[in-house]
N, C-alpha and C positions, 0 to 999 in steps of 0.2 A: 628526349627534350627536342623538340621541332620548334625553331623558329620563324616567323612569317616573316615577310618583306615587313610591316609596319615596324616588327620589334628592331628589327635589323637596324632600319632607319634611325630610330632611337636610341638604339647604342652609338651609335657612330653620328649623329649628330650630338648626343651627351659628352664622346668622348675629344669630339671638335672642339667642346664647346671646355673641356679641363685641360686638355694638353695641347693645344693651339694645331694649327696644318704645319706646322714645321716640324714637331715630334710624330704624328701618324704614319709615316712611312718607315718611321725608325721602330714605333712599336711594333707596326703590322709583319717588319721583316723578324723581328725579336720574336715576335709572336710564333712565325712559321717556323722560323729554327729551331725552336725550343717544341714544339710540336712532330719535326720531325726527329728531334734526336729522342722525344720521348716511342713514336715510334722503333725504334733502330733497336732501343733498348728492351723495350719488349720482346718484339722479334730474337734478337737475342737471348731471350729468357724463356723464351717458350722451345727456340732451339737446343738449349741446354738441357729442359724439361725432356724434350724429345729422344736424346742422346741419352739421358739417364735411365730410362725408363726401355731403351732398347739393348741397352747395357745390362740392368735388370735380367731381362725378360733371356735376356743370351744364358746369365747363368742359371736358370731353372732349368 
């Protein structure tokens, strides 16, 4: 899913235009942390995956 500068503009003049300029930097920062901590948790799951599977692989 690529988005163009136009669409861009449009979300975020939409989202100007329902949660005023005093909420957008509260959601945008909501936005990012919640972004990264889904990050963090992946990564964490795919290091688990990694570790099990080397675990595995030891006792064959």
């Amino acid at each position: 899913m690529n988005l163009g500068f136009g669409e861009v503009a449009i979300i975020l003049v939409v989202a100007l235009l329902l949660f005023g300029p005093k909420k957008l930097p509260q959601l945008g920062r909501a936005a990012g942390q919640t972004l990264h901590e889904f990050k963090r948790g992946m990564k964490n799951v795919m290091e688990d995956e990694d570790e099990t599977k080397r675990k595995i692989d030891a006792n064959k």
